[in-house]
N, C-alpha and C positions, 0 to 999 in steps of 0.2 A: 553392570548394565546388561540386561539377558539379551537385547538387542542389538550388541555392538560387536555379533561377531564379524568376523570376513564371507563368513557362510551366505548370510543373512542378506549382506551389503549385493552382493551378484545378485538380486533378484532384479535386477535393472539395468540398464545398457551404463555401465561402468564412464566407460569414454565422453558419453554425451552429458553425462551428470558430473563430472570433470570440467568439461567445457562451457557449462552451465555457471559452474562456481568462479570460472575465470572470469565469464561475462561480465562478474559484479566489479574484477578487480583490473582489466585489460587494460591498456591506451590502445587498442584497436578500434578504429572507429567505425568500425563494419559490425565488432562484436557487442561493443560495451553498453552497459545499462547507465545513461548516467544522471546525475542532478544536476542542474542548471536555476543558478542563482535568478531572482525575478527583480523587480526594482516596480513598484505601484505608481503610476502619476498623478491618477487620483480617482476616490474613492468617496462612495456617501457614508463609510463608518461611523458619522458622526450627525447627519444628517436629522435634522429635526421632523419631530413626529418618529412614526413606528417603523424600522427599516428590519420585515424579516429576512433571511437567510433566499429566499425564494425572489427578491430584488435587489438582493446587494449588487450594489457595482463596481468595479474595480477595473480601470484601464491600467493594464500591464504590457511590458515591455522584457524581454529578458536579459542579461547581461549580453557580452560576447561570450560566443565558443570556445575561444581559449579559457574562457573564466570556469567553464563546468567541469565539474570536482566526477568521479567514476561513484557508484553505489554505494559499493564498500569501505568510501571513506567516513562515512558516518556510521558504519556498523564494525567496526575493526575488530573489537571482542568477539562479536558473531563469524566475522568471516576466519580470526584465529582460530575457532574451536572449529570450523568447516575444513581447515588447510589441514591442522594436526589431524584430525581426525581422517579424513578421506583421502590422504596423500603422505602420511606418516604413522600411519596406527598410532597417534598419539591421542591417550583417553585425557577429558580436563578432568581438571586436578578440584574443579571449581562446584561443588554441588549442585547451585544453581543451573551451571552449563550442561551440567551430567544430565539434568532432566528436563529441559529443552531438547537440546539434542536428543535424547531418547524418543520426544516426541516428532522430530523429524524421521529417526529410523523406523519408529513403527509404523507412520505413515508412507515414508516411502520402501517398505516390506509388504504393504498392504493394496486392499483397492484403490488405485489413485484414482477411481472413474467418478466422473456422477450420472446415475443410472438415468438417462432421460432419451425417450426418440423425439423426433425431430416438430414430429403431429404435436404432442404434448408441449416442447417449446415452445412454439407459434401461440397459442394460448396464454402463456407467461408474462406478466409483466417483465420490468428488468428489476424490480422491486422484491417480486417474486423468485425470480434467478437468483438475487443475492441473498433473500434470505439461506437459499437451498443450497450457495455457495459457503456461507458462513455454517450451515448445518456438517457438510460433507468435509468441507475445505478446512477453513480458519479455527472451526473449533476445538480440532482435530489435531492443529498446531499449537495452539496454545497452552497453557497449563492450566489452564482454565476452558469446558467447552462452553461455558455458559456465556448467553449474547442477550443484548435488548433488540426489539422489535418496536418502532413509532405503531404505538394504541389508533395510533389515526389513518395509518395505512389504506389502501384503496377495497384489497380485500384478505378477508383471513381465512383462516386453513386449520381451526381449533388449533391442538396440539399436535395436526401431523405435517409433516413435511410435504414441500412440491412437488418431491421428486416422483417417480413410476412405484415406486414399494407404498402399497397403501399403507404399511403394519410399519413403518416409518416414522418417530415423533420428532419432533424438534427438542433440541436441548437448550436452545431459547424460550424467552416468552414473552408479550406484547405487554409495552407497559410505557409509560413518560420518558421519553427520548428529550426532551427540551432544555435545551443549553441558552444559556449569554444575561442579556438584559433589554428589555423592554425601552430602553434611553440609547441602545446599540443596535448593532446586531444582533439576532435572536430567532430561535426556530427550534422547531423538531429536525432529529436529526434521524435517519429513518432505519441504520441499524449501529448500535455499537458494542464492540466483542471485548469481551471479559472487563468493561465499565472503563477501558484507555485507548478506544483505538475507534474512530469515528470509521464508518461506510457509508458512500453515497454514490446509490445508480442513479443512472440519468436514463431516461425515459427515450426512445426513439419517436416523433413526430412525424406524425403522416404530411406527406406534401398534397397541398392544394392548389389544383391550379391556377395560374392566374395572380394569386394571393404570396406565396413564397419561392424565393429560387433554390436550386439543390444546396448550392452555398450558404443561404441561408437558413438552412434547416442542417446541412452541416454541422456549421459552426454551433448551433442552438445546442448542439447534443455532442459537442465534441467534448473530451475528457484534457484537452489542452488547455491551459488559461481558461479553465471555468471558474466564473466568479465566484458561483455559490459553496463550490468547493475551497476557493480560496478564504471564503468568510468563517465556514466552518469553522478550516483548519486553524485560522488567526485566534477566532476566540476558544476552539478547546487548549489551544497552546497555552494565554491563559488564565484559563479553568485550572490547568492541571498544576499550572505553578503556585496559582493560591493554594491549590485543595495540597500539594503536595511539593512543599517547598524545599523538602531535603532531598529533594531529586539532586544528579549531580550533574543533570542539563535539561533542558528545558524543548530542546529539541522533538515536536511530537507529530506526529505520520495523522495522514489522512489518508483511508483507499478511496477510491475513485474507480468505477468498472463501470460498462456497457457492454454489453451482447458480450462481445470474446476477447475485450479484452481490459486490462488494469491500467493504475497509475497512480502512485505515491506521490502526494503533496505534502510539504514538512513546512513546521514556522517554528523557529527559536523566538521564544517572547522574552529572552535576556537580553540576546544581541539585535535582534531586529532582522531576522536571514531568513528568506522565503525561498524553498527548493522545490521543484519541479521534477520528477524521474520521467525517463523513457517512458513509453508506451508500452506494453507487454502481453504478448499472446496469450489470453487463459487456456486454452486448448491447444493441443498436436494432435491428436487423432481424433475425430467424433469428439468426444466429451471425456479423453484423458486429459488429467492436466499438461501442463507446459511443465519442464525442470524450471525453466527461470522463473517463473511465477510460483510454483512451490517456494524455492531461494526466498525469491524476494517477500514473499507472504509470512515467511517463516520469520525472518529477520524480522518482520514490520509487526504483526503478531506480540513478539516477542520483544518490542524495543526496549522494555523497561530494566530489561537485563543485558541487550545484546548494543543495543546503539551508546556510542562513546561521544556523540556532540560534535560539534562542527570545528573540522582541522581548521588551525587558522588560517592559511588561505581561502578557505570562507569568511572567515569572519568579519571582512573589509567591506565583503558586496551585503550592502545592508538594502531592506528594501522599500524605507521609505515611511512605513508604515506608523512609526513613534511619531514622526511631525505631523503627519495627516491628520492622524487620530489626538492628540495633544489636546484639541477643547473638552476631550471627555476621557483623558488615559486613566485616569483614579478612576472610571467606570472598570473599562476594562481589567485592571491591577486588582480593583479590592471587591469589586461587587457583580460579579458572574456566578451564576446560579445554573446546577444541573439539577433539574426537575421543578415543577412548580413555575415552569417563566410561557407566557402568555400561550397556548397553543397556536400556529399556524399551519394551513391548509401546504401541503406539499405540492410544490412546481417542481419545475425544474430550468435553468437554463442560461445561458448566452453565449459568448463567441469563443470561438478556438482559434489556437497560433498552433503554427505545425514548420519542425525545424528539424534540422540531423547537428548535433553537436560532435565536435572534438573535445572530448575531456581532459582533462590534467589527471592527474593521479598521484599519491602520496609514494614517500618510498616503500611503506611497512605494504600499499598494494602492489608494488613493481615485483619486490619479494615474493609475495604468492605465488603470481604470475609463471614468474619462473619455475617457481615448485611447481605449479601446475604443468607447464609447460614438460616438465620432465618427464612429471608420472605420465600423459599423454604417449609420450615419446615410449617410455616403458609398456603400455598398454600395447600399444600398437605392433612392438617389436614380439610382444605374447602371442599375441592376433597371427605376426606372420609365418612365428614358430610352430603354431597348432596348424594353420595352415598347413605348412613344409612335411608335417609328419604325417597327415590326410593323404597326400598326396605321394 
């Protein structure tokens, strides 16, 4: 791997990309990135006539805080090869992993910026941010840089990218985004990277006076219990287990972003288990990425190799969603279609929930943790030795 030296690896603040990788694995509730099991009370998935993705409803509720699991309990393989590798010079052994990973080090060896000032933002949609996020960011992680663009978008950009570089192209390109069925759920979905991994910005809503309150235009555009996200994720979940049934989980990622920041929504369509992640900063400086959002983009990216399924203390908070949908589950199970399913006009929207959870965590993340916790200790003890001989 030409990328994996220790040379290579210091091109970055060591400590804070240490602390980053903890985040995914901690019981600190100050630090931790975590999921949080959801439970539906009720929903129109079933709802007679035409329910696209831009009206679904879904009233949710989420477990308790003691119930939410830390990040890395559904990525264990990903955060293995993070712990060996960044905290034990351990290279995998695993091909697959070799070249994932490889695509994290060259990325984080490289530009982690996206070239954009602040004038040219303002102009953007958040449609347009994420295309230029999946250009710079996701595609960049993946093994694959190639992405769909919804053909039906507000506006297009030929083959070049958002960003400030006009000589920029896009390694996507605009074409049938449309998932579900037309007796379901159903919609264009408006970007998805390397054909397994849905994106969906949410638009910011000008307030009018008189007409809505801050709260209300909050919630419209919050990245928390948003419906449309949640309907997505339900049926590419699946989508992905018809189309590919020798998966060996069923567990599948949504992103979810606005203006600065992300949000991982997962549906297992085996067991019924709707998870929610933290919220997470895109940005630390101007328009560098965040470590945790690199982490966690990477893992999410990547699930079809990194993500292990849900530990069974998930697997109990089920979310409701098989009985709801029950008048039409042989929809959902045998007859979802990607491309060709009716087009719809893109919206965006409805209410957010906002919580700070305490998460649980498996033993195989206490373990890391520890290891992490060491090399920190180790770092830092380097840090006071260069110090001491400056001086």
């Amino acid at each position: 791997m030409a990328s994996g030296s220790k040379k290579q690896r210091l091109m970055y603040n060591e400590k804070e990309w240490i602390s980053s990788i903890m985040s995914l694995c901690t019981c600190d509730v100050l630090a931790q990135i975590t999921l949080t099991p959801m439970k539906i009370l009720n929903c129109n998935a079933t709802a007679k006539g035409r329910t696209p993705f831009t009206r679904a409803f879904c009233d949710t509720e989420y477990y308790p805080d003691q119930d939410a699991f830390v990040f890395g309990d559904v990525f264990q393989s990903g955060i293995n090869v993070l712990v060996d590798y960044f905290c034990k010079d351990i290279q995998p052994n695993n091909q697959q992993y070799s070249i994932v990973l490889e695509k994290l080090l060259d990325f984080m060896n490289g530009d982690r910026s996206i070239h954009l000032n602040e004038q040219r933002r303002q102009k953007l949609t958040e449609t347009e941010l994420a295309i230029m996020v999946a250009n710079h960011f996701w595609g960049k992680l993946a093994t694959s840089s190639s992405y769909l663009v919804d053909k039906n978008c507000t506006r297009k950009n030929g083959d070049k990218c958002f960003c400030e570089d006009e000589s920029c192209k896009m390694t996507g390109q605009y074409g049938d985004t449309s998932v579900g069925n037309v007796d379901v759920w159903y919609g264009n979905l408006d970007i998805i990277i390397n054909n397994d991994l849905p994106v969906e910005p949410l638009e910011d809503v000008p307030d009018s006076p008189g007409e809505k309150s801050a709260v209300e235009i909050q919630g419209s555009t919050a990245l928390e219990g948003n419906e449309q996200i949640i309907a997505q994720t339900i049926v590419f979940s699946f989508l992905q287990r018809k189309t590919h049934p020798e998966q060996k989980n069923f567990l599948t990622p949504c992103i979810g972003i606005r203006s600065s920041e992300l949000l991982v929504m997962m549906y297992d369509s085996e067991n019924d288990v709707l998870l929610e992640s933290s919220c997470i900063p895109l940005f630390r400086d101007a328009y560098e990425l965040n470590y945790t959002a690199i982490l966690v983009s990477w893992l999410t990216v990547n699930n079809k190799f990194l993500c292990t399924g849900l530990p069974e203390g998930l697997k109990k908070h089920r979310s409701n969603f098989f009985d709801l949908a029950k008048p039409k589950m042989e929809v959902y199970e045998e007859n979802l279609s990607f491309g060709s399913v009716c087009d719809t006009p893109n919206a965006i929207m409805p209410k957010g929930k906002f919580k700070t959870k305490n998460a649980r965590f498996t033993l195989s993340m206490h373990e890391h943790t520890r290891t992490m916790i060491d090399m920190l200790g180790k770092l830092q003890e380097e840090e006071d030795s260069e110090y001491l001989l400056v001086e």
